[in-house]
PAVEXDO-122261 format. One record per residue (C-alpha): x, y, z. Coordinates in steps of 0.2 Angstrom, whole numbers, padded with zeros to 4 digits, always signed. Example, Ala and Ser with C-alpha at 12.3 -4.5 7.8 and 13.67 -1.06 7.14 Angstrom:
2
+0062-0022+0039
+0068-0005+0036
***
This chain:
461
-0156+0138-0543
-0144+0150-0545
-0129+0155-0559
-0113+0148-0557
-0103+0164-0557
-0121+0172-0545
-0115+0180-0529
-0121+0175-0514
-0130+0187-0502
-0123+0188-0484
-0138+0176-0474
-0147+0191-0463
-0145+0187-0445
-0161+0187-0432
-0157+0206-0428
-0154+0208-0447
-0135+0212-0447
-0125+0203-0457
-0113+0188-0450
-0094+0190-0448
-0084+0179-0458
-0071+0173-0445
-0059+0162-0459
-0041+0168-0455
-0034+0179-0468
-0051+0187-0471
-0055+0205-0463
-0067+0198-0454
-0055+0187-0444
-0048+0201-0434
-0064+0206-0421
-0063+0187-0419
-0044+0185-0413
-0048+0201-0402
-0063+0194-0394
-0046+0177-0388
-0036+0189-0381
-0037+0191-0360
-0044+0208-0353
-0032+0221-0345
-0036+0218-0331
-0031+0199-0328
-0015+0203-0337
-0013+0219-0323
-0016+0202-0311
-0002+0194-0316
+0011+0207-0317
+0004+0214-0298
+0015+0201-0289
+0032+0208-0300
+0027+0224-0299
+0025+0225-0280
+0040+0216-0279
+0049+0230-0289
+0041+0244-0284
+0049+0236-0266
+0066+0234-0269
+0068+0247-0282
+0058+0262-0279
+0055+0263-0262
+0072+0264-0258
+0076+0277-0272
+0061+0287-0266
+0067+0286-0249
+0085+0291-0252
+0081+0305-0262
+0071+0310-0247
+0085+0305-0236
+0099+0316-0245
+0088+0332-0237
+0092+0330-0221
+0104+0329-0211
+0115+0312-0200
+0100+0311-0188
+0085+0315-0199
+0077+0326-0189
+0083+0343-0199
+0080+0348-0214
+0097+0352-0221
+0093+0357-0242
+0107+0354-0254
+0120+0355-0241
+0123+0334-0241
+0126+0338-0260
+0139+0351-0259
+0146+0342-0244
+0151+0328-0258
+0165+0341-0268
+0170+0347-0250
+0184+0338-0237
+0201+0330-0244
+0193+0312-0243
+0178+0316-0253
+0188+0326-0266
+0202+0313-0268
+0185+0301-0271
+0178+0311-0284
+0196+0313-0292
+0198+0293-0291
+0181+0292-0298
+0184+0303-0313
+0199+0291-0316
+0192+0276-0315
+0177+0282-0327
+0191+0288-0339
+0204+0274-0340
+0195+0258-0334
+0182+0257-0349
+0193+0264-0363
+0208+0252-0358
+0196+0235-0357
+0189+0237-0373
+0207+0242-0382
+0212+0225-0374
+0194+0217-0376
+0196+0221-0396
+0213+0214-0397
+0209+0197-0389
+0198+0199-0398
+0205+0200-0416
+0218+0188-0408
+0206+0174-0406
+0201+0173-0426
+0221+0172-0430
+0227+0159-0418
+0224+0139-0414
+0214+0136-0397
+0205+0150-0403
+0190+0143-0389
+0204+0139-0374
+0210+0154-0377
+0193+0163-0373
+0189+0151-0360
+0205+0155-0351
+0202+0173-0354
+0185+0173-0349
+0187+0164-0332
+0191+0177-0323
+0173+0184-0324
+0167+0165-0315
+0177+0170-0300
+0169+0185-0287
+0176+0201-0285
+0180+0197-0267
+0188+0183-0272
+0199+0192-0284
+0202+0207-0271
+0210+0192-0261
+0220+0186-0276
+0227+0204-0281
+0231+0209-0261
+0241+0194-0261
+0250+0199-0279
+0253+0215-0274
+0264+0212-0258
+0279+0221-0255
+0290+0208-0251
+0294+0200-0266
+0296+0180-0260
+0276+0185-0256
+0269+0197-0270
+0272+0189-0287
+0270+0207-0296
+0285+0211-0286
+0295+0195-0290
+0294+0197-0308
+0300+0216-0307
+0315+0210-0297
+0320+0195-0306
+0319+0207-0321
+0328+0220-0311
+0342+0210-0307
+0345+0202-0323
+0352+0218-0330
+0359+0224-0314
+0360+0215-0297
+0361+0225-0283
+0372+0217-0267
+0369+0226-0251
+0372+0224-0232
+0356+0234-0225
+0361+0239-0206
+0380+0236-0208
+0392+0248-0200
+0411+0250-0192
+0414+0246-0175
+0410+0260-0159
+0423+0267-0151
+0442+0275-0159
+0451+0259-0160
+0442+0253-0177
+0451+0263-0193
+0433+0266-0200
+0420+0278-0194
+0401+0281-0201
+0397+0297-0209
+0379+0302-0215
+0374+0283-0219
+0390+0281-0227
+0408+0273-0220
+0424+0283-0222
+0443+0279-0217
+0447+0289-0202
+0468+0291-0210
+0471+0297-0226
+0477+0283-0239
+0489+0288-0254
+0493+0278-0269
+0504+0261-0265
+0495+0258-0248
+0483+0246-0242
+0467+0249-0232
+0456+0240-0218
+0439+0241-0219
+0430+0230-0206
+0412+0230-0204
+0399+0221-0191
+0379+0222-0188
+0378+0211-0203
+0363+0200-0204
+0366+0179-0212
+0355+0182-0225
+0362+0198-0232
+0380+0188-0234
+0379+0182-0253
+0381+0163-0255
+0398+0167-0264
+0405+0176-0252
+0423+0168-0247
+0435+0169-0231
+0441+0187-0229
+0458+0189-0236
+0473+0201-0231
+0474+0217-0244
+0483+0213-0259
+0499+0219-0262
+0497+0238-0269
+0510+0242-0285
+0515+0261-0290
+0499+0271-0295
+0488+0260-0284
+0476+0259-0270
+0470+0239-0262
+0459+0234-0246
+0448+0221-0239
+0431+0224-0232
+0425+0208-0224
+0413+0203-0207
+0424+0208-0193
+0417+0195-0184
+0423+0177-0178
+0410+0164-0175
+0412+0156-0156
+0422+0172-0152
+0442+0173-0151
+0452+0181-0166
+0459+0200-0167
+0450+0214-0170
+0452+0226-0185
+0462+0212-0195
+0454+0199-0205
+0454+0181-0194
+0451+0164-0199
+0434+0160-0202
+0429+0179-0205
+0419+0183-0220
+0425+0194-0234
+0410+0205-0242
+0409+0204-0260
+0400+0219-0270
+0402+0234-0261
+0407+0249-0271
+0423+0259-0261
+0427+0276-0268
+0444+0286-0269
+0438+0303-0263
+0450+0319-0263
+0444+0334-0259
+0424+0331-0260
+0426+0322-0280
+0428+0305-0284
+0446+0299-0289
+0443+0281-0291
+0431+0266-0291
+0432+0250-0287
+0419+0233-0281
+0426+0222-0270
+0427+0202-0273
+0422+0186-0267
+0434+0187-0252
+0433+0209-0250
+0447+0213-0258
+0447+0229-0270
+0460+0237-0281
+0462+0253-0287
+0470+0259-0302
+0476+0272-0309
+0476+0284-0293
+0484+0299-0295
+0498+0305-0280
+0489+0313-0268
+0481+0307-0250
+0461+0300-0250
+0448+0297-0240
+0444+0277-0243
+0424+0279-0244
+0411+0266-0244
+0395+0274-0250
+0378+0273-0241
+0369+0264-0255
+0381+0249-0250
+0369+0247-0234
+0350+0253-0240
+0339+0238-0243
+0343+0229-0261
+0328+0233-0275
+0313+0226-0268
+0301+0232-0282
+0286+0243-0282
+0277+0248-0267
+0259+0243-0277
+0247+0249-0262
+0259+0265-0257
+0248+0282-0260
+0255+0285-0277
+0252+0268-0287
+0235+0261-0275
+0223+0265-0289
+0231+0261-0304
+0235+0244-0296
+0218+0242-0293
+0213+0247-0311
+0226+0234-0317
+0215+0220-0306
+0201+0226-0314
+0208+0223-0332
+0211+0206-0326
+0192+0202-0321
+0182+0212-0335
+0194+0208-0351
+0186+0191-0354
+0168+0203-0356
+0175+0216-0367
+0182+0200-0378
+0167+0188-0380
+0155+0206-0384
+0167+0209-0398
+0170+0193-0403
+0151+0190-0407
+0153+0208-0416
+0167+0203-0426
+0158+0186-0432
+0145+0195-0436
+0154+0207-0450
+0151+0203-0468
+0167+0196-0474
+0164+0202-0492
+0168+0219-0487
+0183+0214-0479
+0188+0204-0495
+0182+0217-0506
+0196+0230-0497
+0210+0215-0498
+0207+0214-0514
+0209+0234-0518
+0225+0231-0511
+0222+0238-0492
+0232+0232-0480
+0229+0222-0465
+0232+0236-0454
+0220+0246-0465
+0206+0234-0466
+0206+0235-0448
+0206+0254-0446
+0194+0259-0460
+0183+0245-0461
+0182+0232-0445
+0183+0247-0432
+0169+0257-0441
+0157+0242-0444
+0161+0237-0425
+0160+0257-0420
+0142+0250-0412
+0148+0235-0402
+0164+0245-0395
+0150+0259-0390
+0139+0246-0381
+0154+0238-0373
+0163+0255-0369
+0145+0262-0360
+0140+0243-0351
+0160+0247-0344
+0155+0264-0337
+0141+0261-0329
+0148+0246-0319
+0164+0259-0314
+0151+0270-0307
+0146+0258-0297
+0164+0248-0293
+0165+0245-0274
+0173+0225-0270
+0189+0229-0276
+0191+0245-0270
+0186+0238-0253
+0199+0222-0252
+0213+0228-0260
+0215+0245-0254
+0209+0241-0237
+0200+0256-0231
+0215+0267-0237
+0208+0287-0242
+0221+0286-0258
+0209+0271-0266
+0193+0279-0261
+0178+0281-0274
+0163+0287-0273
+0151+0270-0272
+0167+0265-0258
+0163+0283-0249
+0146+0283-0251
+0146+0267-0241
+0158+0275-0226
+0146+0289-0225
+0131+0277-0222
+0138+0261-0213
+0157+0260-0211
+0159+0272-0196
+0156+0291-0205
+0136+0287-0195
+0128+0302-0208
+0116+0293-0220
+0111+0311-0226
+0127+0313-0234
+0129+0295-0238
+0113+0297-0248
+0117+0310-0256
+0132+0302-0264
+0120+0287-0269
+0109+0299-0279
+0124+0308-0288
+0129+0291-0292
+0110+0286-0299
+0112+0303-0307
+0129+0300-0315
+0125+0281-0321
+0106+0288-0326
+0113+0295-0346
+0124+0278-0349
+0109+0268-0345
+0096+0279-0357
+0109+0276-0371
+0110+0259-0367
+0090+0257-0370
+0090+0268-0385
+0104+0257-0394
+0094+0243-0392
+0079+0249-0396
+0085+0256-0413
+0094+0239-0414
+0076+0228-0415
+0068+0242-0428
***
């Protein structure tokens, strides 16, 4: 028998140690769980299959093109650090690392501005979610895909390349532009017009009352404007005034006179004709549906009827996108187009994820909108906008689809992921160099990715 508040002794085992008490929550309880757990060396069995597989596609060819860079396009010499200097050395290479350098600099910063303001936009506006989704589709479509898509927007001719089509319809609704590319007077002294450094000038003087002749030929149907009219004879010229016609000095089926406007002759309508006297511009004037022109107001004097050379240089066709000057901002612009959706859905989550009390604590201290947004969302979503702004750069590092398709092997659009493939496989035969470029590139991508793995780390403390 024994009291009811008596403590029990631990019952002595055979080797006269006392028993564990296993019952979870008690001390003893932990050599127990220990003893479940699998040995290190079956887990080390499990993970050998994954870890032989990504010692193989990683590693190896790290390690190998590291080796690699030392040497030179056959591998047979040792070659030191020549295949890295080689990389700041050559036009192409240096107008890679300059693309590069953009590329790093205004890609990432430009998708997350717009990122941010989609995706502010998207918690003030209905179809908040088709908004996103139309946003984001983008990022379903591949890059070579949407290298297609953007060589095709970025034609020059604008009944092709729909960036073009929008800046001439823009373009011409403030100021239309009418041109006969290619036109020109007849050959030969009978024709009372002569061409003179891309321009056409009367061969006789003119002074105020009389009428000129301007007849023009090389003129193809489609630069005649649907409202042009039959050529008509000069208008009659008062005191203080100078009149013509320039029409199509051409008659369908053949017959008519030369340097007079015929039946079935065209008049040109739009084309600016100058007074000129002594090198300076007397008068203006645009001729009309039918190519007449008056001018008014002409001093007495003689001039030189003049027809100026932008009258016969092609109309406003737009920008030349994939010319040496705009190439890589066009292809940054595609890039905005694929990666926005990202930046958005990132900062989206980030913005659900601030506490609205502190934005309605600032509203109610009499902040505006503007400075809720600056001095408290922007600082609570500094740590989004950093994760989104360093993913960006690492994927710029490495940018190469678009690069390829839309500038189509041009130097001007080169980077350095686009020249380190040239080097190695797309004729340059020198997988020394093309490796060193690789390892720069591992190097350069190496800090964004470290600060990647920190952020998150200090994310799950």
């Amino acid at each position: 028998m024994k009291a009811p508040n008596e403590e029990v002794p631990p019952a002595a085992t055979a080797g006269g140690a006392a028993a564990i008490d296993a019952t979870p929550g008690r001390p003893g309880a932990r050599g127990a769980r220990e003893r479940l757990t699998p040995p290190s060396w079956l887990a080390l069995m499990f993970l050998l299959p994954a870890l032989l597989l990504l010692g193989f596609l990683v590693v190896y060819p790290i390690v190998y093109s590291v080796i690699r860079s030392f040497f030179d396009a056959s591998g047979g010499s040792f070659v030191g650090v020549d295949n890295y200097t080689g990389v700041f050395k050559g036009h192409d290479n240096l107008v890679a690392v300059r693309n590069t350098a953009i590329w790093v600099v205004v890609a990432p910063t430009v998708v997350t501005v717009i990122g941010l303001v989609f995706a502010v936009l998207t918690e003030r506006i209905r179809w908040a979610t088709v908004f996103k989704l139309v946003v984001f589709m983008p990022m379903a479509i591949s890059f070579l895909a949407s290298g297609v898509i953007f060589r095709l927007v970025y034609q020059q001719d604008p009944d092709k390349g729909v960036a073009n089509a929008a800046m001439v319809a823009v373009h011409d609704m403030f100021r239309r532009d009418t041109s006969y590319p290619g036109a020109g007077p007849r050959n030969g002294g009978s024709a009372p017009v002569r061409q003179d450094a891309g321009a056409v000038v009367s061969v006789r003087p003119y002074s105020a009352g009389q009428s000129a002749l301007v007849p023009l030929l090389k003129i193809k149907p489609e630069y005649l404007p649907k409202g042009a009219e039959p050529a008509a004879p000069p208008p009659a010229a008062a005191p203080g005034q100078l009149t013509g016609t320039v029409w199509f000095d051409f008659t369908r089926g053949g017959g008519g006179q030369q340097n007079a406007p015929n039946s079935g002759e065209s008049g040109l309508p739009g084309i600016r004709v100058e007074a000129v006297q002594g090198g300076k511009v007397v008068a203006k004037a645009t001729t009309e549906a039918d190519g007449t022109f008056t001018m008014r107001k002409v001093p007495a004097g003689t001039y030189t009827i003049r027809l100026p050379k932008d009258n016969f240089t092609t109309a406003y066709q737009g920008a030349e996108w994939l010319g040496d000057t705009l190439i890589t901002p066009a292809i940054i612009g595609s890039y905005l187009w694929v990666w926005s959706g990202f930046a958005m859905v990132l900062i989206a989550a980030g913005l659900a994820a601030i506490p609205r009390d502190a934005l309605e604590a600032a509203r109610v201290d009499g902040a505006t909108e503007w400075q809720v947004f600056r001095r408290v969302t922007i600082p609570l979503l500094a740590p989004v906008l950093m994760v989104v702004l360093v993913t960006l750069v690492i994927n710029v590092l490495k940018v190469f689809d678009l690069v390829y398709i839309i500038g189509g092997g041009d130097p001007n659009a080169s980077v350095l992921a686009l020249q380190m493939w040239t080097e190695s496989f797309g004729g340059g035969n020198d997988q020394g160099s093309g490796s060193a470029i690789a390892v720069l590139l591992f190097v350069l991508v190496l800090p964004a990715m470290l600060f990647n793995i920190r952020r998150l780390r200090q994310e799950r403390k």
